[in-house]
N, CA and C atoms as a LAMMPS dump frame, in Angstrom:
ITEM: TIMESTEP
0
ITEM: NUMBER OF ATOMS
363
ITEM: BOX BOUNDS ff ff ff
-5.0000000000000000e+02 5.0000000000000000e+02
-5.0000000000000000e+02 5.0000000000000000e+02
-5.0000000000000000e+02 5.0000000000000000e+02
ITEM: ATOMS id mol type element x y z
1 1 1 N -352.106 -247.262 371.741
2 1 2 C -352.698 -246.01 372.136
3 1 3 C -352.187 -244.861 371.263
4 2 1 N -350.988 -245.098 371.235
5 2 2 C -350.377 -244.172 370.485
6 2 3 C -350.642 -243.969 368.763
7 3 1 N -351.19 -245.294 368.362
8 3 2 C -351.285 -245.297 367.027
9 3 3 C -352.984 -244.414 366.914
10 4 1 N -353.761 -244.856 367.825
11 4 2 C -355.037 -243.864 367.622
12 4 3 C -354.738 -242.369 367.741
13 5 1 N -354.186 -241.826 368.464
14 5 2 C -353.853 -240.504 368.243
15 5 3 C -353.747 -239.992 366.843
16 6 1 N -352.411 -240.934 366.641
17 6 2 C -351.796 -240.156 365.349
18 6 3 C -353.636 -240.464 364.259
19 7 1 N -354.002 -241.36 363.981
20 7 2 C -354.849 -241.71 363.388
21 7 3 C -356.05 -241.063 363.368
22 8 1 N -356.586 -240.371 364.718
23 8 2 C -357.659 -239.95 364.825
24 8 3 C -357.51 -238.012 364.618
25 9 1 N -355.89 -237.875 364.398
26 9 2 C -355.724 -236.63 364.818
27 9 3 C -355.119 -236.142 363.592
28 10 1 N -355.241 -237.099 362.823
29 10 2 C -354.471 -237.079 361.347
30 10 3 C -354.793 -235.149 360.231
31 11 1 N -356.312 -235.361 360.97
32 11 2 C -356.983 -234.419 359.709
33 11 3 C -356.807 -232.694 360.81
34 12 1 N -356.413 -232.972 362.101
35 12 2 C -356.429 -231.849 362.697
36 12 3 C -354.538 -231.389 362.197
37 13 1 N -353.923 -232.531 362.647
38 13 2 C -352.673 -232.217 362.433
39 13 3 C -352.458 -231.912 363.258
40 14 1 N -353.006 -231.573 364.712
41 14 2 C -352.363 -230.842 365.856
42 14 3 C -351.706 -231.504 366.988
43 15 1 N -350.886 -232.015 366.616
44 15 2 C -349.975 -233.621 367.258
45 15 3 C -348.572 -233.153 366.59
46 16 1 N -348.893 -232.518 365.37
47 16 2 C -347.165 -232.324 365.381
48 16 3 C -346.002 -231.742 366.018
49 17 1 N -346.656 -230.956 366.459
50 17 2 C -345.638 -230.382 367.597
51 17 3 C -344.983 -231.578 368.656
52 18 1 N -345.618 -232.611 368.85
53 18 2 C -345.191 -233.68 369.713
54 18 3 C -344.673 -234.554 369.024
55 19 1 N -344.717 -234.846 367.883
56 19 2 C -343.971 -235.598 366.984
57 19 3 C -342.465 -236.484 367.86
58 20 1 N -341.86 -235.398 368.148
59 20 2 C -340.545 -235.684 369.014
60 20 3 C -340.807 -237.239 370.584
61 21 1 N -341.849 -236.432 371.19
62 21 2 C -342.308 -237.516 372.482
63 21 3 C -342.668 -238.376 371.64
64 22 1 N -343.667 -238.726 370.52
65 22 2 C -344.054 -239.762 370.464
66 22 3 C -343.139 -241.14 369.57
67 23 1 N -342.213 -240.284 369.095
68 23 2 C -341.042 -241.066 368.45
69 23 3 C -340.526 -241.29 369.561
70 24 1 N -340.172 -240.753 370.427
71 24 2 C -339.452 -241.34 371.404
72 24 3 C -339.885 -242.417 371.823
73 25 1 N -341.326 -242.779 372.647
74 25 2 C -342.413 -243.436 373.269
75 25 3 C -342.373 -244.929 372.048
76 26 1 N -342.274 -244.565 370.914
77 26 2 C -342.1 -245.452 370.225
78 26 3 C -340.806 -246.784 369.598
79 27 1 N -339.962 -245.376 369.972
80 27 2 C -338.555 -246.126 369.999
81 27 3 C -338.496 -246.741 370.668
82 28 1 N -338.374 -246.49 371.942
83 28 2 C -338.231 -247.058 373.174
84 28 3 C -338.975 -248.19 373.397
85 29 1 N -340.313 -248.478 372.591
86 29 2 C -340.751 -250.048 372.807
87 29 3 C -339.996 -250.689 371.863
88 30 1 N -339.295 -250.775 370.958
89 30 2 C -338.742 -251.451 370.433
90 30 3 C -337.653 -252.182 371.416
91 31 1 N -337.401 -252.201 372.462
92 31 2 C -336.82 -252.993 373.124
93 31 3 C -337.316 -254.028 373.934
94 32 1 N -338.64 -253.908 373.924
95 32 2 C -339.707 -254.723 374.825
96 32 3 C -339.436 -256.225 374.267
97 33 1 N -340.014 -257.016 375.51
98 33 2 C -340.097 -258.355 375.141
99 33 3 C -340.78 -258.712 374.775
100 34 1 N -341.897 -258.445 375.005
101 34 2 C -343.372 -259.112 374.929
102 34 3 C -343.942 -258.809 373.334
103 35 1 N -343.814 -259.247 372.301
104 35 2 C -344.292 -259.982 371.303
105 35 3 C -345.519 -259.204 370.751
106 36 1 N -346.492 -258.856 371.465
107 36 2 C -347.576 -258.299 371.148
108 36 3 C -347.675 -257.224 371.343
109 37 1 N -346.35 -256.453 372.275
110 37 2 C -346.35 -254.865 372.228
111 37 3 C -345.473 -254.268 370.945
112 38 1 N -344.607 -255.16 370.657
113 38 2 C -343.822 -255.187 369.639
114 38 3 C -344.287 -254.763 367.964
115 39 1 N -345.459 -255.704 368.068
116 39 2 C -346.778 -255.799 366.702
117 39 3 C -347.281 -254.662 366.832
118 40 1 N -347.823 -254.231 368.309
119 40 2 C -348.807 -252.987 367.736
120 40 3 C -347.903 -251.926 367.875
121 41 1 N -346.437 -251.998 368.363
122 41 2 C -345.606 -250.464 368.493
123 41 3 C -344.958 -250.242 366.858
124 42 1 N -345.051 -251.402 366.04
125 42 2 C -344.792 -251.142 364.855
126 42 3 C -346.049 -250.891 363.364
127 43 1 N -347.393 -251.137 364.378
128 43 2 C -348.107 -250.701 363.496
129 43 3 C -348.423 -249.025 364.232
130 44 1 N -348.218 -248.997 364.948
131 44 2 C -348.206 -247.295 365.727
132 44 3 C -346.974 -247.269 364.495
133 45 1 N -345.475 -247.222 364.459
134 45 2 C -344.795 -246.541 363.711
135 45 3 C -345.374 -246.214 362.596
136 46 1 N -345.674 -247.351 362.239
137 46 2 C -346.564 -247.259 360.685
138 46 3 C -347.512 -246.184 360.701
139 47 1 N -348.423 -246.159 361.269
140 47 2 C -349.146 -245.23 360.93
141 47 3 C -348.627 -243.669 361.415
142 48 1 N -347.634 -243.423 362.077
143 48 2 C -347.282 -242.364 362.02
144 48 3 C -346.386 -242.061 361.098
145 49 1 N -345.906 -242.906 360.717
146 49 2 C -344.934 -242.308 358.96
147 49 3 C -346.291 -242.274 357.748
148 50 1 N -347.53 -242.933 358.063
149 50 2 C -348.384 -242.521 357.436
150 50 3 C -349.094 -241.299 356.976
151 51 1 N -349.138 -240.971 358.287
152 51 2 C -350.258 -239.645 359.204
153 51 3 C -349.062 -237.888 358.828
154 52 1 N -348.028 -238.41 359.431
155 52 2 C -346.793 -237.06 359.499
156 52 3 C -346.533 -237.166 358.057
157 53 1 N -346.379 -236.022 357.351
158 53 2 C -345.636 -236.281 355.904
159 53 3 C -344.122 -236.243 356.616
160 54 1 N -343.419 -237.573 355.465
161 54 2 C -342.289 -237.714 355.431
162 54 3 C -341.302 -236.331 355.472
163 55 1 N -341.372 -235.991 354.99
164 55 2 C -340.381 -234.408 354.874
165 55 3 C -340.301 -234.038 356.375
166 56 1 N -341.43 -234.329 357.396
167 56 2 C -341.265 -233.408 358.737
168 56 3 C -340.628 -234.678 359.5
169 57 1 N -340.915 -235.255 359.233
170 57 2 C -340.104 -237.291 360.21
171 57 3 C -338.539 -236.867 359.479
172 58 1 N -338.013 -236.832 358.658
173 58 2 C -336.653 -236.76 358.275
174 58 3 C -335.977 -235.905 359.073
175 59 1 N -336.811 -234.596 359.618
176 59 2 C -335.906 -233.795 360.397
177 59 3 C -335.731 -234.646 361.677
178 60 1 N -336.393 -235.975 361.797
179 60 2 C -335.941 -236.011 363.479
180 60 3 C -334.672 -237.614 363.226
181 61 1 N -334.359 -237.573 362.051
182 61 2 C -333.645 -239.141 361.881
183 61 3 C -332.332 -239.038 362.866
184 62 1 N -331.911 -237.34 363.15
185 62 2 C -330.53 -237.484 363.965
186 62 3 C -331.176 -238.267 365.248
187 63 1 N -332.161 -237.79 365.426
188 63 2 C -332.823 -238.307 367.226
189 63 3 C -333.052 -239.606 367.196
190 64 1 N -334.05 -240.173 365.696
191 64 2 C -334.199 -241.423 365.939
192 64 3 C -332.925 -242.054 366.099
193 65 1 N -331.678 -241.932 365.298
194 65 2 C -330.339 -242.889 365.411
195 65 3 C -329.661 -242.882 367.151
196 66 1 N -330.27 -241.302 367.27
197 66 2 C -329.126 -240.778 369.173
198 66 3 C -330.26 -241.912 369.814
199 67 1 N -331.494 -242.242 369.523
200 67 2 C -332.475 -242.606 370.934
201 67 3 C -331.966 -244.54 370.815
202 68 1 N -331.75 -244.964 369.404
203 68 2 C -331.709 -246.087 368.949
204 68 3 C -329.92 -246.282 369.47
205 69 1 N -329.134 -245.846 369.233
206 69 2 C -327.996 -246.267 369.994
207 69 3 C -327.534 -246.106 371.363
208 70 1 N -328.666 -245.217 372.041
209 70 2 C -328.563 -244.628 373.387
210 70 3 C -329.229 -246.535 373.834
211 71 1 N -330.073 -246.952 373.37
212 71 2 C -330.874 -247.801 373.774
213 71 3 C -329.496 -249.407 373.748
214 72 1 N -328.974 -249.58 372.949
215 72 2 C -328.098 -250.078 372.397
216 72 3 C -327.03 -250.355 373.304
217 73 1 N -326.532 -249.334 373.377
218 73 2 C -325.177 -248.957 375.022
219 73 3 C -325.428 -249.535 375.937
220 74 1 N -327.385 -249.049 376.289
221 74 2 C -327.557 -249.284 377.811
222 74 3 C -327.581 -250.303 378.039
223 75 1 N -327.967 -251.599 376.627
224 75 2 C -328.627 -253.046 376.618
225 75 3 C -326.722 -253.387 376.579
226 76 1 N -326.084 -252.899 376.206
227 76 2 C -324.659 -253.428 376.369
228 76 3 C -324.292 -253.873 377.546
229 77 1 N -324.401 -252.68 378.667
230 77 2 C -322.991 -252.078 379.07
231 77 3 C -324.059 -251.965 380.822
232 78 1 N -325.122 -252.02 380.299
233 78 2 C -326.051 -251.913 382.089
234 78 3 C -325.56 -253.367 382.52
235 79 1 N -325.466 -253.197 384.021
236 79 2 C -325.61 -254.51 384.734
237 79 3 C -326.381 -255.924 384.565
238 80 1 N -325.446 -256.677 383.857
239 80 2 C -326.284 -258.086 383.298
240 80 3 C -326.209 -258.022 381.43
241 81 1 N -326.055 -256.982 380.959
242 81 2 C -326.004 -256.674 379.597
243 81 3 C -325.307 -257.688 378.862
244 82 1 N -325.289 -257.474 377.513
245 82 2 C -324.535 -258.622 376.356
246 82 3 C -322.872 -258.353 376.203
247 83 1 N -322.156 -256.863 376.911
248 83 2 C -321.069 -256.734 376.761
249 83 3 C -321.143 -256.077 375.279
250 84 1 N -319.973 -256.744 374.395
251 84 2 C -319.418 -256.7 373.414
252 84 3 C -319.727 -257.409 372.137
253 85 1 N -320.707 -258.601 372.879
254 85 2 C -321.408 -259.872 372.013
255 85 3 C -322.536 -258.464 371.147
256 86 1 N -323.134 -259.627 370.771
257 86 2 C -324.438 -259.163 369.494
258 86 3 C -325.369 -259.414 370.004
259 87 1 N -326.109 -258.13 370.066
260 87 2 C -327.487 -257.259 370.529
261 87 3 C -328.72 -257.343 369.597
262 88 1 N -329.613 -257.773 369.473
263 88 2 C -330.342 -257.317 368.431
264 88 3 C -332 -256.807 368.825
265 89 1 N -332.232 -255.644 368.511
266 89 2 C -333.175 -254.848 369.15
267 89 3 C -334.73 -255.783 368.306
268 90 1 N -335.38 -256.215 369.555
269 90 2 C -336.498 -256.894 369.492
270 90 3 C -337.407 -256.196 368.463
271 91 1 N -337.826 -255.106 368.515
272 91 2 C -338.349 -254.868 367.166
273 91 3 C -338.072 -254.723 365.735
274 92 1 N -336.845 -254.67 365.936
275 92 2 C -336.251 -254.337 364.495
276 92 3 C -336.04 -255.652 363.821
277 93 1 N -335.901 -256.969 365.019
278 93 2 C -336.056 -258.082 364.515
279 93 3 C -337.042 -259.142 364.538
280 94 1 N -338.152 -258.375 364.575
281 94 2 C -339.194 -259.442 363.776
282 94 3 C -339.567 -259.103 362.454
283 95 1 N -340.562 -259.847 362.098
284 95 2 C -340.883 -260.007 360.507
285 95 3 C -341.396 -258.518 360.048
286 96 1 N -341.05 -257.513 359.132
287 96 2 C -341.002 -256.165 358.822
288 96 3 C -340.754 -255.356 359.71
289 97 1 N -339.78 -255.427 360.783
290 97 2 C -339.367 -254.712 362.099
291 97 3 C -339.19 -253.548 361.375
292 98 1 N -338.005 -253.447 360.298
293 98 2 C -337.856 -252.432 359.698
294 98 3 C -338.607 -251.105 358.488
295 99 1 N -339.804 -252.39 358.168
296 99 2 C -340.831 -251.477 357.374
297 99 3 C -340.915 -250.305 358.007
298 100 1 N -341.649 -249.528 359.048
299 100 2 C -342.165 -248.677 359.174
300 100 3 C -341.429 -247.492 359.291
301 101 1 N -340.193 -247.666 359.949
302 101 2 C -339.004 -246.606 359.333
303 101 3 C -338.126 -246.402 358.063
304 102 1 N -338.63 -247.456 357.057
305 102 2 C -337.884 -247.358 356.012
306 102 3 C -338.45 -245.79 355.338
307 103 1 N -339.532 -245.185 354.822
308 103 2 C -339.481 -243.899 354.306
309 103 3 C -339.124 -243.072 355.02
310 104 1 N -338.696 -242.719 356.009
311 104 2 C -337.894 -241.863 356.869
312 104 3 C -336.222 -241.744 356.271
313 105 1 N -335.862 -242.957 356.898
314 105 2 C -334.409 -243.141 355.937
315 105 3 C -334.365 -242.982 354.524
316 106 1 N -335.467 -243.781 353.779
317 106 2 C -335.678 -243.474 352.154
318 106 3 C -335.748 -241.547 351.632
319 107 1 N -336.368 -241.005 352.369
320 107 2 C -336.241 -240.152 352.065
321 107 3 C -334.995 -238.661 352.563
322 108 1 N -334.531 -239.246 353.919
323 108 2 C -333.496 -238.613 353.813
324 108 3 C -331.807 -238.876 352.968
325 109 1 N -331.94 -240.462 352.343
326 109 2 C -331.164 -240.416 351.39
327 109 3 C -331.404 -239.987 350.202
328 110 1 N -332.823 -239.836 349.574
329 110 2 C -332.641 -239.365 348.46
330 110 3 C -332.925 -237.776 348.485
331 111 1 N -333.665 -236.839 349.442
332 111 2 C -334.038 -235.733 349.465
333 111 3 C -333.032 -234.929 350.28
334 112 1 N -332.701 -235.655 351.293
335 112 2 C -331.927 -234.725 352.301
336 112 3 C -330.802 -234.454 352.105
337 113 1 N -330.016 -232.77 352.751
338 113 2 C -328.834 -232.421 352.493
339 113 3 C -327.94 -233.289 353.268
340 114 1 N -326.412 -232.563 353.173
341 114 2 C -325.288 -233.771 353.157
342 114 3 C -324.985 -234.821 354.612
343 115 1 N -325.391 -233.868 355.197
344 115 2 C -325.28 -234.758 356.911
345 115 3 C -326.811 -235.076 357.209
346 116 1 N -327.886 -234.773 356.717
347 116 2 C -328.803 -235.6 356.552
348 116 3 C -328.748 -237.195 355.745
349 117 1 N -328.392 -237.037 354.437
350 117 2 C -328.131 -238.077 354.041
351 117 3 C -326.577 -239.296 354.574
352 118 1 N -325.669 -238.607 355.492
353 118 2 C -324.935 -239.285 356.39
354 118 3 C -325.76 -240.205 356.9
355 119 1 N -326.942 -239.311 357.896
356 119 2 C -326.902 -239.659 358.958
357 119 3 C -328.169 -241.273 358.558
358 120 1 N -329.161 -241.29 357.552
359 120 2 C -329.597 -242.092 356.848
360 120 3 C -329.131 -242.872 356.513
361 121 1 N -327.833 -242.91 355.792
362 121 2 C -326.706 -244.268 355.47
363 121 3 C -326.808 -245.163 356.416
């Protein structure tokens, strides 16, 4: 659902202001189980690193890392969690989990100032 927005709303541009919710909405399936929400929440990423120019997605990489380790903790440390063992976030581990955020990070290491490019490392 989310990927038609960005897609259909591409030429208005008037979605950026929400930029923030829908990264969120997006992060946050990356923890899902189900296989086929997984596929289309990473072709939604995709097309919103498509749709947003990169330069305005870099300002939110502190949020994407706070929403991605907030997610991380909870899968730790909630009741029934992995503890201390090894976690690995369902979207990030299937086949190009990581494509669709790579120009986000790509570009805050090579464009962004100094705790931008930290926070990209």
């Amino acid at each position: 659902f989310l990927q038609i927005i960005v897609e259909e709303r591409q030429s208005a541009a008037d979605f950026h202001e929400d930029v923030d919710i829908i990264i969120r909405e997006l992060i946050h399936r990356l923890n899902d189980d189900n296989s086929v929400v997984l596929k289309a929440n990473n072709v939604a990423i995709g097309a919103l690193t498509k749709c947003v120019p990169v330069e305005e997605l870099v300002k939110h990489i502190r949020y994407i890392k706070d929403l991605i380790g907030s997610m991380v903790s909870d899968a730790r440390y909630r009741k029934g969690g992995v503890g201390d063992g090894d976690f690995f976030l369902p979207g990030l581990n299937i086949p190009k989990g990581l494509e669709p955020l790579l120009p986000i990070y790509q570009r805050g290491i090579l464009y962004g100032d100094a705790t931008t490019r930290e926070l990209a490392a």
